[in-house]
C-alpha positions as a LaTeX table, in Angstrom:
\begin{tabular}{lrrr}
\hline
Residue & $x$ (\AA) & $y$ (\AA) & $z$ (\AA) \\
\hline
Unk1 & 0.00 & 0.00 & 0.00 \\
Unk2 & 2.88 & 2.35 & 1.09 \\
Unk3 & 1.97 & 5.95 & 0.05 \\
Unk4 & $-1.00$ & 5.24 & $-2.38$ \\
Unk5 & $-3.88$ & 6.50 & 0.18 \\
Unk6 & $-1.46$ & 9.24 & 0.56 \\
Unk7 & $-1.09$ & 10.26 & $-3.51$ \\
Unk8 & $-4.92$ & 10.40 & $-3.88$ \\
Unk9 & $-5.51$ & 13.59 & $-1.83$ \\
Unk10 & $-2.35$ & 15.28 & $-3.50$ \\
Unk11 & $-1.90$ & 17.00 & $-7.15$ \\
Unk12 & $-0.83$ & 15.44 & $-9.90$ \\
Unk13 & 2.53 & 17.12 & $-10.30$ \\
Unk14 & 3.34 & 16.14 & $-6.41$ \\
Unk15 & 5.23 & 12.62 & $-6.04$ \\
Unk16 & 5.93 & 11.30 & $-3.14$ \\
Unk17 & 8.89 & 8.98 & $-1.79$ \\
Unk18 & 8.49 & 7.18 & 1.42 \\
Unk19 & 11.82 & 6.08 & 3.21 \\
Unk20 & 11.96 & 3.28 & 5.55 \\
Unk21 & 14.57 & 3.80 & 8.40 \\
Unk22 & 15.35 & 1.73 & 11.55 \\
Unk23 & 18.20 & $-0.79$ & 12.44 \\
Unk24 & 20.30 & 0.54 & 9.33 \\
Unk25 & 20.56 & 4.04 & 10.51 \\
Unk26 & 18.90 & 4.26 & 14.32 \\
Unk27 & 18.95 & 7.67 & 15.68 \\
Unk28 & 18.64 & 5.88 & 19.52 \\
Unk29 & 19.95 & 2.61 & 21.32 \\
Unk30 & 18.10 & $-0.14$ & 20.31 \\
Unk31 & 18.95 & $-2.42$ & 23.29 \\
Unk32 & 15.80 & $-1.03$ & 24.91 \\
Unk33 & 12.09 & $-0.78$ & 23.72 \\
Unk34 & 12.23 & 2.91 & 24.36 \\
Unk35 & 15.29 & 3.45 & 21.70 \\
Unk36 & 13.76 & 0.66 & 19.13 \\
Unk37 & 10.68 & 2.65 & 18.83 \\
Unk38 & 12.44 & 5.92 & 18.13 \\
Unk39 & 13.96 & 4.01 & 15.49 \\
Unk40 & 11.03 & 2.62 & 13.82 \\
Unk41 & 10.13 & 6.12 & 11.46 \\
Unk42 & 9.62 & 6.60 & 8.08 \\
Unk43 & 10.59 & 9.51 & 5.86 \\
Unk44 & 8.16 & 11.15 & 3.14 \\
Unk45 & 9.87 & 13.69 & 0.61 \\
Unk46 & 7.23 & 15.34 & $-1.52$ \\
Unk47 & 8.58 & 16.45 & $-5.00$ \\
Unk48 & 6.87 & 19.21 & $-7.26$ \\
Unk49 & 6.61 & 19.01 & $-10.75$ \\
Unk50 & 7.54 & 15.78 & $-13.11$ \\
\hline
\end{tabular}
């Protein structure tokens, strides 16, 4: 499904890149639940025009 729901409420010219993230670049510890679910994010980038 990834960003489809997302692309039918936006223009046309608008794409849209989703980014998953998580034990490949963490931005916490991930020995603890608390750091693993800082880690779990993704990362839209919306780009005008085609």
């Amino acid at each position: 499904m990834g960003t489809t729901v997302l692309r039918r409420h936006l223009p046309n010219d608008v794409r849209v890149t989703a980014r998953g993230y998580g034990e490949a670049r963490p931005v916490a510890d991930n020995d603890d639940e608390a750091g693993r679910k800082q880690n779990r994010r993704v990362t839209l980038t919306y780009h005008q025009g085609r």
